[in-house]
C-alpha positions in Angstrom: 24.9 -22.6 -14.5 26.7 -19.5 -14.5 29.3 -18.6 -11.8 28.2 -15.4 -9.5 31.1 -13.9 -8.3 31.1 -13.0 -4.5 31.9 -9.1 -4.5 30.7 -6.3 -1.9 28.3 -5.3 -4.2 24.9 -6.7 -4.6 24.5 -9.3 -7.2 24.3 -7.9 -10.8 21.3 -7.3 -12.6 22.3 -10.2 -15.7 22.5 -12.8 -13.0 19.2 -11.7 -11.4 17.6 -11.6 -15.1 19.2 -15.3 -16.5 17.2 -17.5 -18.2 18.5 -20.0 -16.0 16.7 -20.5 -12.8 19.5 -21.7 -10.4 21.3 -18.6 -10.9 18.4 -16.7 -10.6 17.8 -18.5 -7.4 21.0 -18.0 -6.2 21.3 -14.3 -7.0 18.3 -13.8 -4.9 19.9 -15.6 -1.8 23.1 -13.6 -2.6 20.6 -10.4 -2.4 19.2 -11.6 0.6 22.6 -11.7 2.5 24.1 -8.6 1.2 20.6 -6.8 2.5 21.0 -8.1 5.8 24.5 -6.6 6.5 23.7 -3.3 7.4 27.3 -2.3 6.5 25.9 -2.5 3.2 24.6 0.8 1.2 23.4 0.6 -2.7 23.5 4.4 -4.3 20.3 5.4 -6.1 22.3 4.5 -9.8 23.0 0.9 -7.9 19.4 0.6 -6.9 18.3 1.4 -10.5 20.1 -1.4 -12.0 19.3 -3.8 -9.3 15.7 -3.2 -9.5 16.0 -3.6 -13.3 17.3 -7.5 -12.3 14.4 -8.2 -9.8 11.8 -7.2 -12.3 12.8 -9.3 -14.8 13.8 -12.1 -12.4 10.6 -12.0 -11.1 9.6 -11.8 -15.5 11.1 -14.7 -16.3 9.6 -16.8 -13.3 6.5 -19.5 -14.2 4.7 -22.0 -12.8 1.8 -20.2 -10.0 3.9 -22.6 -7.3 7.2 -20.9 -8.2 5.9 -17.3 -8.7 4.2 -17.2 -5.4 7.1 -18.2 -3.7 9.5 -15.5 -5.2 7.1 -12.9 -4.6 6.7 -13.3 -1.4 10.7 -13.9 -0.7 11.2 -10.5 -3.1 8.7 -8.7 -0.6 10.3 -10.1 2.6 13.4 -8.4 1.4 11.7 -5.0 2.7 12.1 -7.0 6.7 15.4 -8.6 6.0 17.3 -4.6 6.0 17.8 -4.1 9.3 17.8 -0.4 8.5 14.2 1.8 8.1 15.2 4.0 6.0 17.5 2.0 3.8 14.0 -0.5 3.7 12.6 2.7 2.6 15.2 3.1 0.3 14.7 -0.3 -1.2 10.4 -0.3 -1.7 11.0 3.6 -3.6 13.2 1.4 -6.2 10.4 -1.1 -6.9 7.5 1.4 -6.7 9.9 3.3 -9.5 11.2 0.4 -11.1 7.1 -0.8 -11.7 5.5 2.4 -12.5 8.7 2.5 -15.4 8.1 -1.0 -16.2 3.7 -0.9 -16.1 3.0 -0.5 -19.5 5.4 -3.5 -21.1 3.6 -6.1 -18.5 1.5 -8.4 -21.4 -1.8 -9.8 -20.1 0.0 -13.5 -19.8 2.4 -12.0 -16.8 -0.4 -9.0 -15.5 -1.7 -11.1 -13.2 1.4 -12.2 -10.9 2.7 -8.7 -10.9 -0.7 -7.6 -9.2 0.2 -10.5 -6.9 3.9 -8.8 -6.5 2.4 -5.8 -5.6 0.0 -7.3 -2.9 2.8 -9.1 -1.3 4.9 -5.2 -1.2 2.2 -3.8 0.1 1.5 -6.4 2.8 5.2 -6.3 4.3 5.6 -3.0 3.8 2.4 -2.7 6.4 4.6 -5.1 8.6 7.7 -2.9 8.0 5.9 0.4 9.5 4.1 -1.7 12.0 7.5 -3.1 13.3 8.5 0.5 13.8 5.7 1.1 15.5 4.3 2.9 12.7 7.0 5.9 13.1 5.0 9.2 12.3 8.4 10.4 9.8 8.5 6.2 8.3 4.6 6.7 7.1 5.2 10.1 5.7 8.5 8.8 3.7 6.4 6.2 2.4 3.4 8.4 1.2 6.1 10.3 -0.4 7.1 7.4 -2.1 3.5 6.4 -3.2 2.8 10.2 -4.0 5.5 11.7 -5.6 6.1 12.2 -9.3 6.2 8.7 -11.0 4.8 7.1 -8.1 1.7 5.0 -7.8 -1.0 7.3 -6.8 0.9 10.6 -8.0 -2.4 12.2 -8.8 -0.3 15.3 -11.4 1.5 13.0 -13.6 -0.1 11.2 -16.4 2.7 8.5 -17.7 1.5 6.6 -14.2 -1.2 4.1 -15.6 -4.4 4.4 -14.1 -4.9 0.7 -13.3 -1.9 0.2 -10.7 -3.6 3.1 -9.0 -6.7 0.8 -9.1 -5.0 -2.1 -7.8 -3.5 -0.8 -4.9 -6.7 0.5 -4.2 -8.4 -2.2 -4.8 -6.0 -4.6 -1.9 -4.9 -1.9 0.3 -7.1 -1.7 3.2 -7.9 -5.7 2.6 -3.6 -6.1 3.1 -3.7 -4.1 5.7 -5.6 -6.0 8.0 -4.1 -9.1 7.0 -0.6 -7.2 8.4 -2.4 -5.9 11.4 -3.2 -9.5 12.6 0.2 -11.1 11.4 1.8 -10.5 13.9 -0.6 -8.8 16.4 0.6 -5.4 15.9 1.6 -3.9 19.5 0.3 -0.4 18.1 -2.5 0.8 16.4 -2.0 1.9 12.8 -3.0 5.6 12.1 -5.4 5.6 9.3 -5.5 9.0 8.9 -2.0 9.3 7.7 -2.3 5.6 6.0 -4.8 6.8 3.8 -3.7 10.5 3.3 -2.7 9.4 -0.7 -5.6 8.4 -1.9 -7.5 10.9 0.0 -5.4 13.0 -2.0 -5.5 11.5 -5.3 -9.3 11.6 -4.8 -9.1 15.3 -4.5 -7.0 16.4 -7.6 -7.4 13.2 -9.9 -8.3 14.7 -13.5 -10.5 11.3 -14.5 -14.2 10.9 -12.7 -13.4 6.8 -13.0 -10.1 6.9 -10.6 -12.2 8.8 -8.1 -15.1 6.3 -8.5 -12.8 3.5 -8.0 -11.3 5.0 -4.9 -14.3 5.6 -3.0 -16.1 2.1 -4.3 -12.7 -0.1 -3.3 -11.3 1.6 -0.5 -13.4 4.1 1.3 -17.0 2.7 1.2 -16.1 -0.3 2.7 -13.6 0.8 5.4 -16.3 3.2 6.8 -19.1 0.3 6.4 -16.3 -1.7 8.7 -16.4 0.8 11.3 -19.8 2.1 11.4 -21.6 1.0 14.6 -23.3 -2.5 14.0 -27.2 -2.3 13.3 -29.6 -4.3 14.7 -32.8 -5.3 13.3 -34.6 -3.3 15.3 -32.4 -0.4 14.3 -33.8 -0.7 10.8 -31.3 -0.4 7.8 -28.6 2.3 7.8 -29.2 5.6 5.6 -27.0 4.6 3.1 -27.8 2.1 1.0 -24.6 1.0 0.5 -23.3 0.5 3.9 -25.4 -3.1 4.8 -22.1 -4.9 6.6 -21.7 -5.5 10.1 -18.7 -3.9 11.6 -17.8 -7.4 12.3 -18.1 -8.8 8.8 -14.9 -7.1 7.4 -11.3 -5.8 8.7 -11.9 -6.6 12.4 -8.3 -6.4 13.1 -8.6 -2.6 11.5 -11.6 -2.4 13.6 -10.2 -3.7 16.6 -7.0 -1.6 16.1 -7.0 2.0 14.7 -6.4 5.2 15.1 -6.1 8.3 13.4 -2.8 9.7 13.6 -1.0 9.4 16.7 -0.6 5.2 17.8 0.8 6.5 21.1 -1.5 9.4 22.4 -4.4 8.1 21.0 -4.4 3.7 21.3 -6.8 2.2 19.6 -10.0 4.0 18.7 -13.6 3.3 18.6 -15.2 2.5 14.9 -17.4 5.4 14.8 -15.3 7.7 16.2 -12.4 7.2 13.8 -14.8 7.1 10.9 -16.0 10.8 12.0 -12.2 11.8 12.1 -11.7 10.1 8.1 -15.0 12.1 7.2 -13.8 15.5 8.7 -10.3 14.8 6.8 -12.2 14.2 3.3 -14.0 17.4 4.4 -11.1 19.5 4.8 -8.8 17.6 1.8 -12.4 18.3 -0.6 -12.1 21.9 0.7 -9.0 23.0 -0.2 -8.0 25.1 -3.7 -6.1 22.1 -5.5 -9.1 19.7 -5.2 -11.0 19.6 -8.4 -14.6 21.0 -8.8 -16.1 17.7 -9.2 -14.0 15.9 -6.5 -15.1 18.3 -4.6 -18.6 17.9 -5.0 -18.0 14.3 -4.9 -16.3 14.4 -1.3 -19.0 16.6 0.1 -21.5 14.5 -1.1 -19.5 11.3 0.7 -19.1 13.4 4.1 -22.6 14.3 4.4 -24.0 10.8 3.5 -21.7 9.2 5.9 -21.3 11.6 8.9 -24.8 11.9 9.6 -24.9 7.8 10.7 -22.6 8.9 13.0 -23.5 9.3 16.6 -22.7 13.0 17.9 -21.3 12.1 21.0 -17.1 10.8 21.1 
């Protein structure tokens, strides 16, 4: 096994990346350490190269057993830095590092880099959650997810369409999971939370991100917090929206709001989903949005905000 020499910089990318996996091991125990110091500060060249390492670290893992594991001790790296920002710091370098790397993933490896990406979203939901979901932490990181050559960077066209549809796909899912684990002490502001992809609805140029988007994320977030029907009540208006406010994100549910954890405290369902509509609204209304996302939007505010009641 190689040697890894003990330096004040974080390990090197080559002993991150070796075929062998003790010293891969060991690098990412190294990394671990040298995170935790908050003495410690890695430039944006030093991040580079690191994150070049971790990728293929995390590349050259097998076995499901042994994948799972290192993905979720890469994404706990985001908790071990004492420092927000430099947290911040770290998740823009793997956002980066696998928009850059997307397109070289074969269809053998696809698979546990989606589960990578869960597990960063997940404690990166218990990262802002620990700060008491900071107003300035959740913007920094919707810059990170929105900014040219990030994830859901709706403007620039070498980001491949299907990350945009994972994250989609798990994002309101991992964010109740991080909600409940541990009981969040605020609620999360979902307004601000789901600001990018209200966004990259808006002003995407392709009909099927936009179809994705409002199938995966926003459909069943406001079926979650629409008022429960009874049988008496008869079916909702939309067709689509046949859950029970129970049946899915309950911790979401349970703990919401829309932009402001401490003024607000936890809002009711029906009322937060009025607030979403009225931002879609607004977002669908503005010059950037696209003609047919904007049709689109319109169409989505005026099925959904007539089921819900008038009064707040």
């Amino acid at each position: 096994m190689a040697a890894i020499p003990s330096s004040a910089g974080p390990p090197l990318g080559k002993y991150l990346a070796s075929t062998e996996k003790k010293t891969r091991d060991k690098a990412i125990k190294n990394l671990a350490v040298f995170l935790s110091d908050s003495q410690n500060a890695i430039s944006k060249p030093e991040m580079d190269k690191l994150w070049k390492g971790i990728f293929y670290c995390f590349w050259m893992s097998d076995k499901p057993l042994v994948q799972q594991a290192l993905a979720t001790e890469l994404a706990e790296l985001i908790l071990t830095i004492t420092s927000t920002s430099a947290s911040l710091a770290f998740l823009r370098g793997f956002w980066e590092t696998t928009v850059r790397e997307w397109n070289g993933i074969d269809r053998l490896r696809i698979d546990k880099y989606y589960m990578l990406i869960r597990r960063f979203i997940n404690a990166t939901f218990r990262l802002l959650a620990r700060v008491k979901w900071d107003t300035s932490a959740c913007h920094e990181y919707n810059q990170i997810l929105t900014k040219e050559g990030g994830p859901l960077c709706p403007s620039d066209i070498r980001v491949p369409a299907s990350l945009a549809y994972h994250i989609a796909d798990i994002y309101v899912e991992e964010l109740d999971k991080a909600l409940a684990s541990p009981k969040s002490s605020s609620p999360a502001p979902l307004g601000i939370l789901l600001g990018p992809f209200i966004s990259l609805a808006a002003r995407t140029p392709t009909s099927v991100t936009y179809k994705r988007i409002q199938s995966a994320l926003f459909e069943p977030l406001f079926a979650a917090l629409s008022p429960a029907f009874s049988q008496d009540d008869g079916p909702p208006k939309s067709k689509r929206i046949r859950l029970s406010s129970e049946a899915i994100y309950p911790e979401i549910v349970a703990s919401s709001c829309f932009a402001d954890p401490e003024l607000e405290g936890p809002q009711d369902g029906p009322v937060l989903k009025k607030k979403l509509l009225r931002k879609i609204f607004e977002v669908a209304s503005e010059p950037e949005t696209r003609d047919s996302s904007r049709r689109k939007m319109y169409a989505l505010w005026k099925e959904n905000y007539e089921e819900v009641p008038s009064d707040e």
